[in-house]
C-alpha positions as CSV (number, residue, x, y, z in Angstrom):
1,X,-20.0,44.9,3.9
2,X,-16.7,45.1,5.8
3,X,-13.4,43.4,5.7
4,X,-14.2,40.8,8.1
5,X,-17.7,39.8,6.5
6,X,-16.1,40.0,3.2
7,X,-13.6,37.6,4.0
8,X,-15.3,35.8,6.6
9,X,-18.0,34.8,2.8
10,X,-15.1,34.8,1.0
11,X,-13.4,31.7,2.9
12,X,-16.5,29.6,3.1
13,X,-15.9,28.9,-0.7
14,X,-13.9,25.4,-1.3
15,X,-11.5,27.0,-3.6
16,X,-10.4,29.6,-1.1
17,X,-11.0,27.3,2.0
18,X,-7.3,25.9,2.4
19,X,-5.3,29.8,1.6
20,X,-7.7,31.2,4.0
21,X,-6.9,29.1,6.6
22,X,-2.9,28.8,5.9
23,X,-3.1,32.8,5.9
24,X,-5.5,33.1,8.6
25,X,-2.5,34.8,11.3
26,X,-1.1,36.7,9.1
27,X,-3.9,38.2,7.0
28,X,-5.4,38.8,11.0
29,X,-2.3,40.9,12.6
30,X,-1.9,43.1,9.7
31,X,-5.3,43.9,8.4
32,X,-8.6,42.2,10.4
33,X,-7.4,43.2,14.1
34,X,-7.3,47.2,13.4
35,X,-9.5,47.8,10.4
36,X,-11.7,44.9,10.0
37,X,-14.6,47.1,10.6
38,X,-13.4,49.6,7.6
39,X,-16.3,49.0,4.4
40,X,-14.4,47.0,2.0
41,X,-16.1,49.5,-0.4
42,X,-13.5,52.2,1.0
43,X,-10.3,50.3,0.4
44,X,-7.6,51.9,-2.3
45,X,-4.2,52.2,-2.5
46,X,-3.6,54.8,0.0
47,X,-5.9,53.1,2.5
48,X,-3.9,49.6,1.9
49,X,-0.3,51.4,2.5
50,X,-1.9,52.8,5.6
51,X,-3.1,49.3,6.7
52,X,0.7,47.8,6.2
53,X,2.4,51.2,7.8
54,X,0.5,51.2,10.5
55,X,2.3,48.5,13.5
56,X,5.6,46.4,12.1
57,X,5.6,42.9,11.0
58,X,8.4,40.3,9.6
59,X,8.2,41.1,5.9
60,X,6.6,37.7,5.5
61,X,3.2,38.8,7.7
62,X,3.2,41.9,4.7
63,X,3.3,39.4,1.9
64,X,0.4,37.5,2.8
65,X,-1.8,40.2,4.0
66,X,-1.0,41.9,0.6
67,X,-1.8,39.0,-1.4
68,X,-5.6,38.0,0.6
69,X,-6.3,41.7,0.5
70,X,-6.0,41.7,-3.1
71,X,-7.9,38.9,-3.7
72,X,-10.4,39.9,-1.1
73,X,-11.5,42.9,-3.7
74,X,-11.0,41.0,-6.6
75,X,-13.8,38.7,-5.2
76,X,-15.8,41.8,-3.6
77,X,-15.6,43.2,-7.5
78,X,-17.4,40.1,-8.7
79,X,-19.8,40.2,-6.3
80,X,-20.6,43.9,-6.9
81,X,-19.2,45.0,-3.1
82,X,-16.7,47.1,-4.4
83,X,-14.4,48.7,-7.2
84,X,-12.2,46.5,-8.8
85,X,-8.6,47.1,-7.1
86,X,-6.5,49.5,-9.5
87,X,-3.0,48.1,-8.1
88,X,-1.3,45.3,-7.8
89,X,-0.7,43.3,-4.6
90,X,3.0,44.1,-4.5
91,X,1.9,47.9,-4.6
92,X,0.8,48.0,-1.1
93,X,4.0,46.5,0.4
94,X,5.6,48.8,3.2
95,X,9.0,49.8,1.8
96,X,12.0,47.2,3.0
97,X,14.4,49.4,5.2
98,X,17.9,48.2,4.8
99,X,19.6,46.7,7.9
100,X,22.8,49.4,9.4
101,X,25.5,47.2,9.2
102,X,27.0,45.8,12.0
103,X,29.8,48.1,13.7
104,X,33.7,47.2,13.6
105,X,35.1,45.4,16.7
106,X,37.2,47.4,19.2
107,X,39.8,45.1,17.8
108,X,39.5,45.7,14.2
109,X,39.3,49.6,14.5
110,X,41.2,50.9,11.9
111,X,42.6,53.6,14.6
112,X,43.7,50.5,16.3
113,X,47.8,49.8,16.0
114,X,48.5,46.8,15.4
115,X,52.0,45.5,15.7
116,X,53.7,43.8,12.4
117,X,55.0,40.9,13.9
118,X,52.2,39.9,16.1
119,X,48.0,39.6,15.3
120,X,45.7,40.7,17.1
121,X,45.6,37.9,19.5
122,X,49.5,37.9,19.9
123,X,50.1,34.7,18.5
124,X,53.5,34.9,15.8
125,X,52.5,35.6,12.4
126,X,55.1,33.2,11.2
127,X,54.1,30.4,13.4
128,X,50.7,30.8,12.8
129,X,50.9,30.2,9.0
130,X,53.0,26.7,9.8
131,X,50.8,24.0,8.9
132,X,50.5,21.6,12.2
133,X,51.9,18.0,11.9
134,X,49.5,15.4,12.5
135,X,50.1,13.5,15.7
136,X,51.1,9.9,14.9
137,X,48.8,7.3,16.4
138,X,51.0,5.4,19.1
139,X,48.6,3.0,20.0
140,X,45.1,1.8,19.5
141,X,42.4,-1.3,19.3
142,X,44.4,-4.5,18.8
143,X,43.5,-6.4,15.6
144,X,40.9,-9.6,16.0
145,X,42.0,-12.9,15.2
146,X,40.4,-14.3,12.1
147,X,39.1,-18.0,12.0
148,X,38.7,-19.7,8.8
149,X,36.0,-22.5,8.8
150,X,35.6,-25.5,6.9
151,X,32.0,-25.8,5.5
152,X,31.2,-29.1,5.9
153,X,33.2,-30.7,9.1
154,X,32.2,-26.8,10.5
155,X,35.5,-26.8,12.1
156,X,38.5,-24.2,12.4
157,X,41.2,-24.9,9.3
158,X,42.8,-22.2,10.5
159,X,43.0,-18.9,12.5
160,X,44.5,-15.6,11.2
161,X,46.2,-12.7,13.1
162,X,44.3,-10.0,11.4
163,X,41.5,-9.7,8.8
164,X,44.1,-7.9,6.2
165,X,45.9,-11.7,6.7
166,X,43.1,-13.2,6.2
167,X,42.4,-11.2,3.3
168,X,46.0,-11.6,1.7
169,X,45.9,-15.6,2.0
170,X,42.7,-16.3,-0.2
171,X,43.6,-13.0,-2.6
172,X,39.7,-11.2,-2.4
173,X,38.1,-8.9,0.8
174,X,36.4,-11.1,3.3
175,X,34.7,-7.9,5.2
176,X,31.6,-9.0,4.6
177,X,31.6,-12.3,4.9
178,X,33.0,-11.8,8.9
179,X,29.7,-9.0,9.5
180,X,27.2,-10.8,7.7
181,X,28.1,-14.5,8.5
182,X,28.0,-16.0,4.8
183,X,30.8,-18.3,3.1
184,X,33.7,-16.4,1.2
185,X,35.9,-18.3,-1.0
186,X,34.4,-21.6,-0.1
187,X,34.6,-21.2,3.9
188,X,32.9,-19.4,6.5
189,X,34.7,-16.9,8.6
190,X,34.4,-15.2,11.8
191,X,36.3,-13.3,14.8
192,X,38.3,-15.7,17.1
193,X,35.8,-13.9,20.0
194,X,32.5,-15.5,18.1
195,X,34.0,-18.9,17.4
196,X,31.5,-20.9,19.3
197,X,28.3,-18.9,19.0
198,X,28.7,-18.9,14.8
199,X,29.5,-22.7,15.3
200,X,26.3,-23.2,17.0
201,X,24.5,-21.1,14.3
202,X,26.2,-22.9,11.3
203,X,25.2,-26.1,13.3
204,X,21.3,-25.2,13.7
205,X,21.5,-24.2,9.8
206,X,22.5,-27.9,8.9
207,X,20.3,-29.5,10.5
208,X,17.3,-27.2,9.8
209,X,18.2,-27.9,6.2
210,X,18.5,-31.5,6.3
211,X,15.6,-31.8,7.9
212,X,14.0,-30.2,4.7
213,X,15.3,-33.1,2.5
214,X,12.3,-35.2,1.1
215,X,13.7,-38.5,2.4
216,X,14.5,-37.1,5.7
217,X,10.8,-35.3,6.1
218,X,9.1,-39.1,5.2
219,X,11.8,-40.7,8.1
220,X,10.3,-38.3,10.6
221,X,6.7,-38.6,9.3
222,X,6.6,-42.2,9.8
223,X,8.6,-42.1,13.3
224,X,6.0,-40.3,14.4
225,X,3.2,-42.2,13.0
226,X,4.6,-45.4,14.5
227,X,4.9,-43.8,18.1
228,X,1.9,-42.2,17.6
229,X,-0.3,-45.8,17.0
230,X,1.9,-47.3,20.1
231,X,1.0,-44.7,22.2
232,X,-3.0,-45.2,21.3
233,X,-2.5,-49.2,21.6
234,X,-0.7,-48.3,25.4
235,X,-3.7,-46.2,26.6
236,X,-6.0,-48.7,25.3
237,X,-4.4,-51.3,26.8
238,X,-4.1,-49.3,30.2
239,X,-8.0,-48.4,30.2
240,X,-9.1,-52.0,29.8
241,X,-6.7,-53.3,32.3
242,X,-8.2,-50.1,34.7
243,X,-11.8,-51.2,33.5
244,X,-11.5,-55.2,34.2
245,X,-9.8,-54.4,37.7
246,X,-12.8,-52.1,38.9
247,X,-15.2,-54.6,37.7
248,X,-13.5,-57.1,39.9
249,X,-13.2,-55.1,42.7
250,X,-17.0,-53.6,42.5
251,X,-18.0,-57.1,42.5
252,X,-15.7,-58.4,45.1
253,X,-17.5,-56.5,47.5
254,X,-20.9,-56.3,46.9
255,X,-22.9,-59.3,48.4
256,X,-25.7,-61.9,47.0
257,X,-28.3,-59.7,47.6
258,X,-27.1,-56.9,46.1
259,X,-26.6,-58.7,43.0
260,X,-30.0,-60.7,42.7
261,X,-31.4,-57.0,42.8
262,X,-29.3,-56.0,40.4
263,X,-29.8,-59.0,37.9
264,X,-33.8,-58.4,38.6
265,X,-33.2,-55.0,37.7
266,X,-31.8,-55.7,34.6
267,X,-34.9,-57.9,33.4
268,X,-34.5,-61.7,34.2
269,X,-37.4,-62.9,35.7
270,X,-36.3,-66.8,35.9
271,X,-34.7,-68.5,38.5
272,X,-31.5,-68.2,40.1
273,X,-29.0,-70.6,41.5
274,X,-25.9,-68.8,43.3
275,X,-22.9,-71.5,43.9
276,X,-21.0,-70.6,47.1
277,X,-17.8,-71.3,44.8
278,X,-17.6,-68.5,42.8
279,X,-14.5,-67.1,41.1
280,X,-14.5,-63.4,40.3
């Protein structure tokens, strides 16, 4: 059996299934593409090094193939297809030539001169070790006025020329309470810019939650109720008006004949007197 048929049965188990097919491109470059066709019989430790020698790879491709190859003929050995493997999988690993280092810059040559009071990029030694002073900061945003709100009238008590005022007149950090909108030492507070949109909000909050009260639910309940039943007795009161005035008007026009035939249609078989003084 060769390499490829070996392994080709060997990933079909469910135990190998997921290596085989994380390790598929590596374990293929290095070993199936040029000697999956070698008996898997024939493999040793010269014929493994030769395998790994033979195009390079990224030491990571090496690794892999190594470590499938080994447990390629570990499986062949258990299913009598070959020896079992006399080395270890590191054994096969191409040796690891170190990188040359890097050569000097032209600049850092050592047969370079370089003068003692200047570097290499002619900047003063001197100067160079000075420390820079920070630029001070001329200008910048201007600070927000702060509005302080009363709770319950949800009116401004005050306004502030900066949050750190703010913050000094009530003794605590009111940060928060500006981003987020919620009461800080009993008031609500808020950027001079947002003064009317947060009133409006605080606003709809009060009234949303006073509608929640008990008390206030059962008012509107039975408000509606009552306009409700109106409502009903004004359509009823509509359709009967509608409902008499097309009677009246149906019979307004239609003549005595027309309503003996309909009388005799309806079942009276008697006799029938029609006055000429009839009030519809």
């Amino acid at each position: 059996m060769t390499i490829k048929e070996a392994w080709l049965q060997w990933r079909k188990e469910p135990q190998n299934y997921t290596l085989a097919g994380k390790s598929r491109p590596y374990f293929a470059s290095v070993i199936l593409d040029n000697y999956g066709n070698m008996d898997l019989s024939e493999v040793n430790l010269e014929n493994a090094q030769t395998m790994m020698a033979a195009k390079i790879w990224p030491h990571e491709f090496y690794v892999k193939a190594a470590s499938i190859l080994h447990k390629l003929l570990s499986w062949g050995f258990e299913h009598s297809l070959c020896k079992s493997p006399q080395f270890e999988w590191d054994a096969i690993l191409p040796e690891q030539k170190p990188e040359p280092p890097a050569p000097p810059h032209p600049m850092n040559h050592p047969s370079m001169p370089v003068p003692e009071a200047l570097d290499i990029v002619g900047i003063n030694k001197a100067d160079k070790a000075k420390p820079k002073a920070k630029a001070k900061r001329t200008g910048g945003r201007p600070c927000s006025p702060i509005c302080k709100i009363d709770p319950e009238t949800l009116k401004v008590v005050k306004t502030f020329e900066s949050q750190k005022a703010a913050c000094e007149s009530v003794g605590t950090d009111i940060s928060k309470a500006v981003s987020r909108g919620y009461k800080s030492s009993g008031f609500y507070w808020c950027k001079k810019s947002n003064e009317k949109a947060f009133i409006r909000i605080l606003e709809a909050k009060k009234l949303n939650a006073e509608a929640k009260k008990p008390e206030v639910r059962q008012q509107h309940l039975a408000k509606i109720k009552e306009e409700r039943e109106t409502a009903v007795a004004n359509a009823r009161q509509q359709f009967e008006e509608e409902v008499v005035n097309t009677v009246a008007n149906v019979l307004a026009k239609a003549t005595d004949e027309e309503l003996l035939t309909e009388i005799r249609r309806r079942g009276w078989q008697g006799s029938i007197t029609i006055s000429k003084q009839i009030e519809i």
